[in-house]
C-alpha positions in Angstrom: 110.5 110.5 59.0 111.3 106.7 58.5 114.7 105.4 57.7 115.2 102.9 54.7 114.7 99.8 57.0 112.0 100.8 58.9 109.4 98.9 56.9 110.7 95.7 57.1 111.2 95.8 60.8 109.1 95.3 64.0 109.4 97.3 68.2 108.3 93.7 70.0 106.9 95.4 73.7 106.4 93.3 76.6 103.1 94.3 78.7 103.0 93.6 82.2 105.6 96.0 84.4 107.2 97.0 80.9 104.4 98.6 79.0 102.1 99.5 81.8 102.9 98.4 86.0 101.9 95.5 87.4 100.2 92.6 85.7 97.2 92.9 83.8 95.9 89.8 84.6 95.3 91.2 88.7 93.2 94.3 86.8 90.8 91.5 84.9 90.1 89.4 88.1 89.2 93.0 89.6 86.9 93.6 86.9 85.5 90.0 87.2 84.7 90.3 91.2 82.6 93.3 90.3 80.6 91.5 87.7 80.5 88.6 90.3 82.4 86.0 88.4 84.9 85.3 91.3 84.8 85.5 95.2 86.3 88.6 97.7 89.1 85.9 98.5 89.9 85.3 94.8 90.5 88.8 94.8 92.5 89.3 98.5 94.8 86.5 96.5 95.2 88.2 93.2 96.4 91.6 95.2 98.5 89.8 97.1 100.3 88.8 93.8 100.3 92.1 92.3 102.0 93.3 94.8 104.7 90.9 95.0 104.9 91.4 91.3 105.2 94.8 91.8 108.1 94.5 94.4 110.0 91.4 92.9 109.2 91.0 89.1 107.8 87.8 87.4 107.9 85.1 89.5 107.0 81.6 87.7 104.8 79.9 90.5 102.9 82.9 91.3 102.2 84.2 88.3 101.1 80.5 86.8 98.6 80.4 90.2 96.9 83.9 89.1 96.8 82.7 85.2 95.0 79.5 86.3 92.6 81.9 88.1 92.5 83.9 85.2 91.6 81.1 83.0 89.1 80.0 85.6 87.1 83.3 85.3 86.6 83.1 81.9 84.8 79.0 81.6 81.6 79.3 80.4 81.6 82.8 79.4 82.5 83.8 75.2 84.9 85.7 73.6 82.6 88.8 73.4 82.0 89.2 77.4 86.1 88.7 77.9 86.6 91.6 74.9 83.8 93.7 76.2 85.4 93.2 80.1 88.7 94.2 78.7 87.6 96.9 76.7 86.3 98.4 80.4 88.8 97.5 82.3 91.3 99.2 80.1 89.7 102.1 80.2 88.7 101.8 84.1 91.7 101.2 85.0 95.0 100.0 82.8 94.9 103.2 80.9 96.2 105.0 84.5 99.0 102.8 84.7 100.7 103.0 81.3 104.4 104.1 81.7 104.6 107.1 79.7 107.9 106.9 78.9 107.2 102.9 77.3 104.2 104.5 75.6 106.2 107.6 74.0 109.0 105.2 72.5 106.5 102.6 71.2 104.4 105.6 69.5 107.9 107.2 68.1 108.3 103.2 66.6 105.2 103.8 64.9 105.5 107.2 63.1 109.3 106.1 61.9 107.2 103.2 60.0 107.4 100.2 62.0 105.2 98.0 63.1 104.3 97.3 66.9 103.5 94.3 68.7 102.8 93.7 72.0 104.0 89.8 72.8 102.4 89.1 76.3 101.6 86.0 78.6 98.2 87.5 78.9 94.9 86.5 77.1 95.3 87.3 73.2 91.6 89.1 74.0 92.9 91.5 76.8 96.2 92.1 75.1 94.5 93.0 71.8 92.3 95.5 73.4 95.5 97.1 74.8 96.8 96.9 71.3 93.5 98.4 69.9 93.3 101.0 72.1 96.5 102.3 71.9 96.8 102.1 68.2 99.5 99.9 67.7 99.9 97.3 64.9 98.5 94.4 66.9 99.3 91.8 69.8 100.1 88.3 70.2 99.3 86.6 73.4 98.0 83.6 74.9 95.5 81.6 73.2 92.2 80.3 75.1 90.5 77.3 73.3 86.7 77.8 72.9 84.1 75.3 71.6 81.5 76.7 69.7 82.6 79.9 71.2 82.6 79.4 74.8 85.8 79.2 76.7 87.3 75.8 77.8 89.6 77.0 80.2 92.4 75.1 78.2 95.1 76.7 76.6 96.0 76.4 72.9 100.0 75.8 72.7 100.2 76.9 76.2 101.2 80.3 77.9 103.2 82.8 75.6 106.2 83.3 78.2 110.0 82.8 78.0 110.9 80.3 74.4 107.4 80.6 73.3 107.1 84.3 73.4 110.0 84.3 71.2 108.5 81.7 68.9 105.6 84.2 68.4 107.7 87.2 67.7 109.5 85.6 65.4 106.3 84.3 63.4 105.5 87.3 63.4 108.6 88.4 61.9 108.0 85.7 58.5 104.3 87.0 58.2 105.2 90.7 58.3 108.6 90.2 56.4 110.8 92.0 58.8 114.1 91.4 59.3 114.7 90.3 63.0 118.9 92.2 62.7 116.5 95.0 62.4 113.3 94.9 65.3 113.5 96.0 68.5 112.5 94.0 71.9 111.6 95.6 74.9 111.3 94.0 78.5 111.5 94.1 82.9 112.0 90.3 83.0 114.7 87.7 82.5 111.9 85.4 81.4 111.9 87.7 78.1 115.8 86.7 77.7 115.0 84.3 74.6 112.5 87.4 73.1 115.5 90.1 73.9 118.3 87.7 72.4 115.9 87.3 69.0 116.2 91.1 68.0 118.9 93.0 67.1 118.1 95.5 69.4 116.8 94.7 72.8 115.9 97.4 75.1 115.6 96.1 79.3 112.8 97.9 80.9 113.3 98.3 84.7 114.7 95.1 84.5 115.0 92.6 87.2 118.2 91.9 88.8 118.9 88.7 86.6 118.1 90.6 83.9 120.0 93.7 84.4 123.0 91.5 84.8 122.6 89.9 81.6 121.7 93.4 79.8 124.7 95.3 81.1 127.0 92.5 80.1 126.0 92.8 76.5 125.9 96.6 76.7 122.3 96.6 76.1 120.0 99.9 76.9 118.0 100.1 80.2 115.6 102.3 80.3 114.4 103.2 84.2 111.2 104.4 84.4 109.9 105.9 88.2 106.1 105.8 89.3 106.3 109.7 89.8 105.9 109.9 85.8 102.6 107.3 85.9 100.8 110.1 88.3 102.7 113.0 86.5 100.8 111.6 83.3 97.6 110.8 84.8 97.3 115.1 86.7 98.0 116.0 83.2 95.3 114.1 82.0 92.9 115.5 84.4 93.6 119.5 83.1 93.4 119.1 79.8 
């Protein structure tokens, strides 16, 4: 059942090691080696930083190296191939590494009547297929400029991380008419501090040790989440 303000507010969900683990960005470049877009090496590098992702959380330097990749991949090719490439490797392989937990509290957003948004550095095409896929209201992301369709490799007002993710949310906020005292925010990284600090209730997800400081400081919720529930999820997939 929704409460009285539930219409007029917004769940904001981070995506990479908040939503799902790891970075999404590492599962594209996987998909893009086996349509032969990039090189075994590409790939030995963008495992490399998934795994230190994994181990350390968002790191600026790395993560900017695997988005310049990223945006790499996609020159010369259209929106429909990088939807269509999403759309697969979603349902390849993202789909077995949602958290659960992050999944159940986003869907429970949902049926008390507000929206959800996923705000991620990643490209607006592979964070709206997540968005699709999973039902919720939509995503914002980072925006790749195409002429006459076909991808530049240049960004349009740059990566959606740290001020600027927090400049979309709350654009999002005027166009849905929500009232930001009443949305909820959910992230792992410090970087996500400016997004957190726009909402009047910010959830840290497995947060990172800067982070967690600043989160337990301001009494905020943590929510810990373990792998064990990612393969507890997926072997109940497999008997139904």
């Amino acid at each position: 059942m929704s409460d009285a303000n539930a219409a007029r507010s917004i769940a904001f969900f981070d995506v990479d090691n908040t939503l799902m683990r790891g970075a999404s960005l590492y599962h594209l470049g996987i998909g893009a080696w086996r349509r032969r877009l990039i090189t075994g090496r590409d790939i030995s590098s963008f495992a490399w930083k998934q795994a230190r992702f994994i181990a350390v959380g968002e790191n600026r330097v790395h993560l900017a190296s695997v988005r310049e990749r990223a945006l790499e991949v996609v020159v010369g090719h259209n929106r429909a191939e990088l939807i269509e490439l999403s759309r697969e490797i979603f349902d390849a392989r993202l789909i077995r590494l949602l958290w659960p937990e992050t999944v159940a509290v986003a869907r429970a957003h949902l049926e008390a009547g507000r929206e959800v948004w996923l705000v991620s550095a990643t490209a607006q095409e592979v964070a709206d297929v997540i968005a699709e896929r999973l039902g919720f209201t939509g995503a914002l992301g980072t925006v790749l400029e195409t002429v006459e369709g076909v991808f530049t490799g240049r960004l349009i007002d740059g990566v959606c991380h740290g001020d600027q993710k927090a400049e979309a949310a709350r654009g999002q906020a005027v166009r849905s008419d929500a009232d930001l005292t009443e949305c909820w925010a959910y992230s792992d990284s410090h970087n996500d501090i400016p997004l957190l600090d726009l909402v009047g209730n910010p959830v840290a997800v497995n947060p990172d040790a800067t982070l967690h400081r600043y989160a337990t400081a301001r009494h905020w919720p943590i929510m810990r989440l373990k792998r064990g529930s990612i393969t507890a999820a997926a072997r109940a997939s497999k008997k139904r």
